[in-house]
N, C-alpha and C positions, 0 to 999 in steps of 0.2 A: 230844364232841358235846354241844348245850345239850341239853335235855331240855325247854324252855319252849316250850310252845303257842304257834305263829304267832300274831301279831294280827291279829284280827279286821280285816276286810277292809268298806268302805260294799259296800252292793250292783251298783254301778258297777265297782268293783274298784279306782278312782281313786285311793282313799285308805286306808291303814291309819289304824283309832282305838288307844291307845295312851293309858292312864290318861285314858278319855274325852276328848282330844286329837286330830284329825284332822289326818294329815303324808301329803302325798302319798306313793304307792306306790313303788317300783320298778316304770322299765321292763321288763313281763310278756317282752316279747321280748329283751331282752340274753342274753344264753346264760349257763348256770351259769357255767360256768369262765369267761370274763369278768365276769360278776358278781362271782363272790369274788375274780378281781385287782383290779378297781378298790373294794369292799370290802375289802382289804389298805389299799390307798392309800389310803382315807379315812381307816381306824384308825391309820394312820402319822401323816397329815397331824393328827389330832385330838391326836394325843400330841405334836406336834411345837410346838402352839399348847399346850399343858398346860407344857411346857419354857421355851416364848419366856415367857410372863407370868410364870412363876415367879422366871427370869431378868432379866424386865423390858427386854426385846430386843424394842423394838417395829419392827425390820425383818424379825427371826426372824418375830415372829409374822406380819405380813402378807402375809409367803413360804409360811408354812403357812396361813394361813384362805385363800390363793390356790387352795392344792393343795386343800382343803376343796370350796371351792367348785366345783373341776375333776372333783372324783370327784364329789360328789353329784349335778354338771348330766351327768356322763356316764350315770348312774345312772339319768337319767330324773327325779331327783327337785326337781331345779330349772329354772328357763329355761322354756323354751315347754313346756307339758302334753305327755307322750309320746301322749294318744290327739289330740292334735291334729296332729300329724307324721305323712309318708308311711312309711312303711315303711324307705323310703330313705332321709329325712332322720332316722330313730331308729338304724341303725344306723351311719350317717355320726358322727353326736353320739356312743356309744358310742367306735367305734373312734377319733375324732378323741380325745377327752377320755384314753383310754388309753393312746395313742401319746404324749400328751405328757407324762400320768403318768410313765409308763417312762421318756422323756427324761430329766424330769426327776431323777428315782432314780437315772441313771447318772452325771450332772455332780456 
């Protein structure tokens, strides 16, 4: 378990700061255990782009800043702002963004 103090949260809750840096939050409503599988799949997909450039496999890597991009828009953390979505359309983008995660991790 980290032991490191969350980050500090704006008062909206929109954004975590982060070495005085503001990166939008995680979607509040994703449920834990969905959050930490599609946080799995991030740190997969961020190591997997750490391999392709190392490699210099630039189809690797655009496989993985794809999966990148997939977690963190499931995440809430990209695409349209989570507090500007229905309810309906924040767990749709979740559950869609995961379902193809997991696809993808089986191929």
């Amino acid at each position: 378990m980290s032991t490191r103090e969350p980050p500090e949260k704006t008062p909206d809750g929109h954004f975590v700061v982060i070495d005085g840096r503001k990166w939008r939050a995680t979607d509040p409503s994703v449920p834990d255990e969905i959050g930490a599988r599609l946080r799995r799949h991030l740190m997969a997909a961020r190591r997997a782009v750490r391999t392709a450039t190392t490699a210099n496999d630039a189809k690797a890597e655009r496989e993985a800043r794809a999966r990148v991009q997939r977690a963190k828009a499931a995440l809430g953390e990209r695409g349209t702002p989570w507090w500007e979505l229905s309810d309906d359309e924040r767990r749709k983008r979740w559950e869609d963004g995961l379902a193809a995660l997991d696809e993808e991790t089986r191929d």
